[in-house]
C-alpha positions in Angstrom: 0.0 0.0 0.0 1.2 3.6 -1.0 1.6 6.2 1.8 -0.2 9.1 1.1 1.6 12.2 1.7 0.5 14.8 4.0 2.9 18.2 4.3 2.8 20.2 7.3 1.4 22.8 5.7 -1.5 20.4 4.3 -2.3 19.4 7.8 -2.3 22.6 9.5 -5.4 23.7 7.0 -6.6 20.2 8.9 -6.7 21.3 12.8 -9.1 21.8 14.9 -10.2 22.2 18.6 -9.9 19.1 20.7 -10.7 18.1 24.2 -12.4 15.9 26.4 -11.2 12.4 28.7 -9.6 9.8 27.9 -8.5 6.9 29.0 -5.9 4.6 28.7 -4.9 0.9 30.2 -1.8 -0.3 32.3 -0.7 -3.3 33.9 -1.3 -3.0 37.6 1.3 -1.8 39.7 1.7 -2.6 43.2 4.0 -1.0 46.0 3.7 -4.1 47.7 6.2 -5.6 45.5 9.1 -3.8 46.7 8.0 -4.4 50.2 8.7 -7.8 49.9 12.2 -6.9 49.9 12.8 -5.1 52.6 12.4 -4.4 56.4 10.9 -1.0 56.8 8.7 1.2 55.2 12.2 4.1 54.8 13.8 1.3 53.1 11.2 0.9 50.8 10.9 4.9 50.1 14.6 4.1 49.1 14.4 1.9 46.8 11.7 3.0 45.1 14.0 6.2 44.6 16.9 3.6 43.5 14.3 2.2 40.6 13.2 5.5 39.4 16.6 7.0 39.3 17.3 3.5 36.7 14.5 5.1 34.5 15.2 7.4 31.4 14.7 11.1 32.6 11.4 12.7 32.1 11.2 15.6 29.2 11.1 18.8 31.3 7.9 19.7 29.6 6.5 16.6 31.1 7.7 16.9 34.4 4.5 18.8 35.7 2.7 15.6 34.9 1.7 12.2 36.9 3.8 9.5 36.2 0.8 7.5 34.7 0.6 10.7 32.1 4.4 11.3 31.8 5.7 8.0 31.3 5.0 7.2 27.5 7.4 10.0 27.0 10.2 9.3 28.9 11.0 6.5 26.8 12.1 8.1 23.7 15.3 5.7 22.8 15.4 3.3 21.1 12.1 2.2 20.6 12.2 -1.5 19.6 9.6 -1.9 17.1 7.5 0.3 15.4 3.6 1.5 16.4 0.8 2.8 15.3 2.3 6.5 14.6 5.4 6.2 16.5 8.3 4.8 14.1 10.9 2.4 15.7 14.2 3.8 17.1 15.2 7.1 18.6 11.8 8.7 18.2 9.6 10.7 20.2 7.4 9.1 22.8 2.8 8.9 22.5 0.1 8.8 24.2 -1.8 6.4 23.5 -6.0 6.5 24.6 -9.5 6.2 23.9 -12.9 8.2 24.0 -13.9 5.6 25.7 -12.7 2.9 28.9 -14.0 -0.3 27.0 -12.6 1.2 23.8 -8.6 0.7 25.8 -10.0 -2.8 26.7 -10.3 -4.0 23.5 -6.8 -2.7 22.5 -4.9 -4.3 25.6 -7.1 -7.0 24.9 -5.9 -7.4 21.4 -2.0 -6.9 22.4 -2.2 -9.3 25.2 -3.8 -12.2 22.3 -1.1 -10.9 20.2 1.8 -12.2 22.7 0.6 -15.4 22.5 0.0 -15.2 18.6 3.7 -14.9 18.9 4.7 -17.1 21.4 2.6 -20.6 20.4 4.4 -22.7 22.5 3.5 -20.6 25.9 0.5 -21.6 28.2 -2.7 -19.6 28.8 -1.8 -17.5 32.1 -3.0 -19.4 35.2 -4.0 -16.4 36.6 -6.6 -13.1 36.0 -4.2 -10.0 34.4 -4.9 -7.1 36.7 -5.0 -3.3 35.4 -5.5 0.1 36.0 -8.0 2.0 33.6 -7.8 5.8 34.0 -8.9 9.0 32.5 -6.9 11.9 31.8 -8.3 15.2 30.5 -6.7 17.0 27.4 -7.5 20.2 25.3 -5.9 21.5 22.6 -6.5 23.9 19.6 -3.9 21.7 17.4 -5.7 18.6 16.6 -6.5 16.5 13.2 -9.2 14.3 13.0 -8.7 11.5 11.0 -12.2 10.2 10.6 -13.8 13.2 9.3 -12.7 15.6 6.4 -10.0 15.4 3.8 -8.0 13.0 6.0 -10.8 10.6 6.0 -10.5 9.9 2.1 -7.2 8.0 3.1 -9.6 5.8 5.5 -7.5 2.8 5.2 -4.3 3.8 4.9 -5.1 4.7 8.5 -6.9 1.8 9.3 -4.4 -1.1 8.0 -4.1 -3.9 10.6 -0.5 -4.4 10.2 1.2 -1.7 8.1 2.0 1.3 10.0 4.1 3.1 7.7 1.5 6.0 6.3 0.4 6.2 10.3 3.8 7.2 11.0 4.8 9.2 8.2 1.6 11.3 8.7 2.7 11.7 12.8 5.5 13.1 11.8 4.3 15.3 9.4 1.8 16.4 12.3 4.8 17.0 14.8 6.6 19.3 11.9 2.9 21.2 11.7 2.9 21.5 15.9 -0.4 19.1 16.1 -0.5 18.1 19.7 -3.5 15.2 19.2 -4.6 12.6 16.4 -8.1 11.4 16.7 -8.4 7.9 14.8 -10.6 4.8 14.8 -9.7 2.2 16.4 -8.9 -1.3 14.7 -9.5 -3.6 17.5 -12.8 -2.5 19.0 -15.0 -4.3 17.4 -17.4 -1.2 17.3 -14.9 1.0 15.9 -15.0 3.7 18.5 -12.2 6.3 18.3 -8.8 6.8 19.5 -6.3 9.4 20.7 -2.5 9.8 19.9 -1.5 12.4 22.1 2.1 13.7 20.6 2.6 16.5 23.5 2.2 17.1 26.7 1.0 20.5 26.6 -2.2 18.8 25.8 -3.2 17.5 28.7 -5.6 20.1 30.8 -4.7 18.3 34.0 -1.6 17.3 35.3 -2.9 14.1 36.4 -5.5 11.4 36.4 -9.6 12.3 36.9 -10.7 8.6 37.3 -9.3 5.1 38.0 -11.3 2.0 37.4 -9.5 -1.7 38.2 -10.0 -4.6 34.9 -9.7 -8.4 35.7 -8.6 -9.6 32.6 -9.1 -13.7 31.8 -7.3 -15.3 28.6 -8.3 -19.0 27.0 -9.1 -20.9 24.6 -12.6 -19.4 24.3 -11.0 -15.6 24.0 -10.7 -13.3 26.6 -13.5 -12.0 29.3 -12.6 -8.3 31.1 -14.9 -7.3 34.1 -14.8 -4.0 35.8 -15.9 -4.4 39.5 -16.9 -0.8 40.1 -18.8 0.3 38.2 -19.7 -2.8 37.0 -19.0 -3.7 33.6 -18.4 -7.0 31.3 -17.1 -7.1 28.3 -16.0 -10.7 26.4 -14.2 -10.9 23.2 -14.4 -14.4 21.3 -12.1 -16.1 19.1 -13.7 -13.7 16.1 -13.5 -10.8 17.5 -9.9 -9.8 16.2 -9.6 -12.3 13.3 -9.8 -9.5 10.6 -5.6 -9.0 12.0 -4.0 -12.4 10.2 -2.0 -12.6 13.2 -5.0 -13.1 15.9 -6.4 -15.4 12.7 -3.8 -18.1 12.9 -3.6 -17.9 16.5 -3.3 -21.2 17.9 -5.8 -21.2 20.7 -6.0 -24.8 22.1 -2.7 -24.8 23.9 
């Protein structure tokens, strides 16, 4: 597939005003887990200090920002593999979020299958995957929209399953033009309910989460089930649900 080419220029005649929540997934993270290595509580403040200080630095433009906001740009080399519109090696970090909480389901949901796409020879977990669901706010006056407009015409070049390549020539493009946010649909949820790149973060209106929700997530043979305690919400995705990706299609799922 050809990349269609999108000047800054071009996409600066393209932005618009953008804000709202969003929300994004993360693996659970639990202080507990340094505990277990030490005596005291002062010990623990210590180490904690000792793991951070491992870390790559946070951008000073960041640094305002929760760690849950901040840290997708902290890691801005190397980048081991290419994404969606974040090209691989020593490239500039995204955020990556939905409009919508079940919307960031679907996408871990769809990277967690992928794993195993990749690894056939490892077991389902024996265990329910724990995360953190929050919301962040974000506003900005330098935004493109790729499912309305002009941009919408290249539909899917944006919406390719595998190939990234015209994502991440058109991010960067939009980084040249000073875009802060890309509003896309999204290819795993199976209603097709948009997306959020955020490329800056000057685009956040608050410096850290509004909302935090905990998933259970359960992968099988049958596909994977997500429940929400509070507020309660279900959400199961069967062995169709992702198969239009050729990866997820030739999973093997009895393992």
């Amino acid at each position: 597939m050809s990349s269609p080419i999108w000047t800054p220029a071009a996409l600066s005649s393209e932005t618009r005003v953008l804000e709202g929540e969003c929300w994004r997934l993360v693996e659970a993270q639990h202080h507990v887990s340094t505990l277990k290595l030490v005596d005291t509580l002062e010990e623990q403040a210590l180490l904690e200090d000792l793991i951070e200080e491992s870390k790559p630095r946070i951008p000073p433009e960041c640094r305002h920002l929760d760690y849950l906001l901040a840290t997708p740009f902290r890691y801005g080399a190397p980048y081991p593999t290419g994404s969606r519109f974040r090209w691989a090696g020593y490239t500039p970090g995204v955020f990556y979020a939905s409009e919508v909480a079940e919307t960031a389901v679907a996408e871990t949901a769809f990277y967690r299958l992928l794993f195993y796409a990749e690894s056939p020879g490892t077991p389902w977990p024996a265990t329910l995957g724990e995360f953190t669901a929050f919301s962040a706010a974000y506003a900005t006056s330098r935004a493109i929209d790729l499912t309305g407009g002009a941009l919408a015409e290249q539909r899917a070049a944006w919406t390719h399953p595998t190939e990234y390549e015209a994502c991440q020539a058109l991010a960067e493009a939009a980084r040249a033009a000073m875009i802060e946010v890309i509003r896309y649909q999204s290819v795993r949820d199976p209603e097709a309910r948009a997306n959020l790149a955020i490329l800056a973060c000057s685009a956040f209106a608050a410096p850290a989460p509004l909302e935090r929700r905990t998933w259970r997530m359960r992968l099988g043979r049958s596909g994977v089930q997500a429940i929400c305690e509070y507020p309660r919400a279900e959400i199961e995705f069967d062995r169709r649900c992702f198969a239009a990706d050729p990866r997820i299609a030739s999973l093997e799922w009895e393992r």
